[in-house]
N, C-alpha and C positions, 0 to 999 in steps of 0.2 A: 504494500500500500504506500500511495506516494501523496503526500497532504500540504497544500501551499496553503499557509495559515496567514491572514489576513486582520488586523485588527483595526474596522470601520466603522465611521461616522454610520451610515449607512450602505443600505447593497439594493437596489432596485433591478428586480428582475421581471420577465414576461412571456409563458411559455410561447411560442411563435406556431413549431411543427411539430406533428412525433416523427422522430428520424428512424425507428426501427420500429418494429411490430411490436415487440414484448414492452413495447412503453407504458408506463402507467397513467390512470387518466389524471385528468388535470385540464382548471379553466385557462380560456388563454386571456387572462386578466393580469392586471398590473400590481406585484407583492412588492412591500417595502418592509424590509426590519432596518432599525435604527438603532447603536450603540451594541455591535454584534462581534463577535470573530466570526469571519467566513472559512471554511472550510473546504476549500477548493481539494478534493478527492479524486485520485484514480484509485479504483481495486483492481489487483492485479492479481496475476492467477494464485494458487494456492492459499490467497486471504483467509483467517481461519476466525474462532473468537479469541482466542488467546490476543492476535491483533487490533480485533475492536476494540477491547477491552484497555490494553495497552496503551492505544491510540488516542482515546477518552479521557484516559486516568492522565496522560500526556495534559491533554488539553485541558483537564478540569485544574490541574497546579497550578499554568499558565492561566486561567483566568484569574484565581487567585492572586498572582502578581499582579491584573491589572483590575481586580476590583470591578470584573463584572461577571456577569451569570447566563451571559446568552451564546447561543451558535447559530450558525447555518450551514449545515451538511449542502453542498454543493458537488453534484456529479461534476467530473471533469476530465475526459478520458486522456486529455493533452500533455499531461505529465509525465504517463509511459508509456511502452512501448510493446510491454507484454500484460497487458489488460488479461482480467477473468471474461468468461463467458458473461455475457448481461444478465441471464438470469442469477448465476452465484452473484454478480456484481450488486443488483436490487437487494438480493437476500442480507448482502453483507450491510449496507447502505442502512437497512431495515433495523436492523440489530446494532448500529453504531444509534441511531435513533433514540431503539428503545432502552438501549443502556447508558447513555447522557442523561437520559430521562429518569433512571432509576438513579440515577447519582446525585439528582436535583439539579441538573442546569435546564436550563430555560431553552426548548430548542426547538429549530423550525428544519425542515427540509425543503430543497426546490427538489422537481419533479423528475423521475428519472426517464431517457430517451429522448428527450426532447432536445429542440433547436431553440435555445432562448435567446431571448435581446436582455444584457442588463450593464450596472453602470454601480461600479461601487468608487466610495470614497474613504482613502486607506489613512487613516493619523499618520503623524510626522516626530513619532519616537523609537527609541532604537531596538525596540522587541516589535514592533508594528507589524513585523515583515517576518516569518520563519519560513522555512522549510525542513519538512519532517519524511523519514522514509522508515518504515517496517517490513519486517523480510518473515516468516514462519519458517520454523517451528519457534529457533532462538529469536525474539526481536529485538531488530538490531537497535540503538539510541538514534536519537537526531542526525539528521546527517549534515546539518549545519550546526553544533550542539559547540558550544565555544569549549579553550581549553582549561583546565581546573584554574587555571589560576587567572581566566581572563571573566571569568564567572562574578566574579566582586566587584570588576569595574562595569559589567553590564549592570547589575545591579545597582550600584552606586549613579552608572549612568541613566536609569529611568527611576529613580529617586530623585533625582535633580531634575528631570524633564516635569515632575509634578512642582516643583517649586519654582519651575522658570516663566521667567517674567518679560515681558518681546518688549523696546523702547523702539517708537520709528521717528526716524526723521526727514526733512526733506533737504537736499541739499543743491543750495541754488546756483546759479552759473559765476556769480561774484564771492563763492567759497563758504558764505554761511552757511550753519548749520541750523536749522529751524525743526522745532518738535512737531509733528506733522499735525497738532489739535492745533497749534497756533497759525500755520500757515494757511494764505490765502490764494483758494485754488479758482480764484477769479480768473478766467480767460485759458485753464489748466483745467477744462473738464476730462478729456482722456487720461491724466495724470493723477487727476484724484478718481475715476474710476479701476486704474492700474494699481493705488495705493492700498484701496479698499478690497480690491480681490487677490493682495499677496496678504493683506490682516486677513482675512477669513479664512484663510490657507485651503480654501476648498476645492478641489481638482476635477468635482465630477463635470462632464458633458452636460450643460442641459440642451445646446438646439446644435445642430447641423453647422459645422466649420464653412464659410461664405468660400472657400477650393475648392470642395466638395463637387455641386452641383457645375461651379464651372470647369471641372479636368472633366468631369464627364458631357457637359455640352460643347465644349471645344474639341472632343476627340483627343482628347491628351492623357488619359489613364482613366480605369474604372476599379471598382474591385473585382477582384474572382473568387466565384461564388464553389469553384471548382478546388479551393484549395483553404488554407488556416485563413481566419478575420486577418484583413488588416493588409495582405498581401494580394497587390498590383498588376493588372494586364496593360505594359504602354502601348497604346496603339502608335502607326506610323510618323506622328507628328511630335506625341510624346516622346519618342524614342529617339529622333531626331535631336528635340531641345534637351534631355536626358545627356545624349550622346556629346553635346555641343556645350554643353556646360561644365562636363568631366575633363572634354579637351581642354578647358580653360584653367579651370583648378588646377592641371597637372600640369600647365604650363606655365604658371604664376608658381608654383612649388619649386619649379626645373630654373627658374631666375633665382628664389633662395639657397640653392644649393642642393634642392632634393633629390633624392634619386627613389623607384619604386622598385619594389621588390612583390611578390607572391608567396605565399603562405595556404597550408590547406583548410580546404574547408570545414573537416572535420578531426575530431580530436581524440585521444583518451578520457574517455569520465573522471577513472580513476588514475590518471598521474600523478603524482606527487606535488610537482610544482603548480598544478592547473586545479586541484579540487576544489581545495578552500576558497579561493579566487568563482569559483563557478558557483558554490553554493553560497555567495552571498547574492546572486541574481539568480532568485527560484524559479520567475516568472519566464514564462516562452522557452522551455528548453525543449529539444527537439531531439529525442535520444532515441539512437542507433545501435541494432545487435550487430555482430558477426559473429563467426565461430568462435572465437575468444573473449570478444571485446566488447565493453558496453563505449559506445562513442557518442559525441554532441556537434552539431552543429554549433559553428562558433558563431555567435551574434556581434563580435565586435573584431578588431583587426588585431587587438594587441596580445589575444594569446598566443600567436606563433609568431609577431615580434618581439615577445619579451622573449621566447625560446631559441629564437637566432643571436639576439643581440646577448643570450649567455652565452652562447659559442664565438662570439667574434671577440677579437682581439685588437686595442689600440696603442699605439702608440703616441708621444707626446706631440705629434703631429697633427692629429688630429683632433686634440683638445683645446681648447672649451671645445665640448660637442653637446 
């Protein structure tokens, strides 16, 4: 079982389709829980109770640290790669349910099979975000679980995040510094609607990004419905300006002295120097079997630049670099 733990203002969800047959029913109306951990779940083959169990008892400590009492079990098959059957998947789902329940947390489930639209809003402290992995028969600990002795500064660090207190200011083009309830946002409306939604620190989506509708009326990208959210088909015009913008960047790089290198696309899970680094971004991993190996798709360039740049060697020649 693979569990990206979420701790949200809120999670608004809406079931859309049922994507497989064995789905369970469910209105396709608009749910909201507020002040929740979400529970973003894959079950993976051989899930058992000892895991449920495990998994809950996990999570009901952690609520404990943050002083609240709610879930939402959320299906999520995106996390792995060796999923259970749907029906064990439901059963297991069921039974993580009814034993949160028996524990006394306060718990919701979204609906299993289905194609939802939803839109959560995650805090901005530093347990907010876990990632949790269990294996059967032995379960295994966190898989992002810090180390013993880094354990008192997490804690100390969301001890202080209850005590911290934000000052904002505005700071004007003649170097003053002004408390932002004193300043006068006469003729600065964009500015104080900019100031007021980094104080809310609120991140959900409420309406349609104003790209959106024109990459798809222009003929310049759309989404594909054929593949994960969020991932692009350019059509010929998009692909062009795509194309025509890369050549730019890399010619503006190639005046500072850069030069481009290649790296693959795919990694070790477990490397040594890549794990830890991977499990602090739970979110979107994309993991890959072979006959040995568990592998991830890398979302960013610098895991196999930090991995060359151990093996190269410089001399004083090349420094400051």
């Amino acid at each position: 079982m693979r569990i990206l733990q979420l701790h949200s203002n809120s999670v608004v969800f809406t079931p859309v389709e049922k994507e497989i047959s064995v789905a369970e029913e469910a209105e396709k109306k608009e749910n909201r829980v507020e002040e929740v951990v979400l529970l973003l779940t894959a079950v993976e083959e051989g899930d058992s109770e000892a895991v449920v169990q495990k998994a809950i008892d996990d999570v009901r400590a952690f609520l404990g640290k943050l002083k609240v009492n709610r879930i939402l079990i959320y299906p999520y098959a995106h996390l792995s790669s060796k999923l259970a059957k749907p029906v064990e998947a439901l059963k297991i789902l069921k039974a993580m349910e009814d034993y949160a329940k028996q524990k006394g947390i306060e718990t919701f489930r979204a609906p299993f099979g289905w194609n939802k639209q939803f839109a959560v809003s995650v805090k901005g402290h530093p347990l907010a975000e876990q990632s949790r992995s269990y294996t059967p028969p032995t379960v295994a600990e966190e898989v992002c679980e810090p180390k013993k002795e880094e354990k008192e500064t997490v804690s100390t660090a969301l001890k202080a995040e209850e005590k911290l207190k934000s000052f904002w200011h505005i700071l004007q083009p003649d170097g003053k510094l002004v408390p932002i309830e004193d300043f006068n946002f006469k003729g600065n409306k964009n500015l104080q609607k900019f100031s007021q939604y980094e104080i809310a620190k609120v991140r959900a989506v409420t309406q349609m990004p104003p790209h959106v509708p024109l990459m798809k009326r222009l003929e310049i990208a759309d989404y594909e419905e054929g593949s994960d959210p969020g991932n692009l088909r350019w059509y010929p015009k998009g692909r062009l300006v795509k194309s025509l913008l890369e050549q730019y960047v890399t010619s503006q790089m190639a005046k500072y002295g850069a030069m481009e290198v290649e790296t693959p696309i795919m990694y070790d899970y477990n490397h040594p120097s890549l794990a830890d680094y991977l499990n602090r971004f739970p979110a979107r991993q994309y993991v890959l079997k072979t006959e040995d190996k568990e592998l991830f798709l890398r979302f960013a360039a610098c895991f196999g630049q930090f991995l060359m740049m151990h093996d190269a060697q410089f001399s004083y020649k090349q420094l400051p670099l």
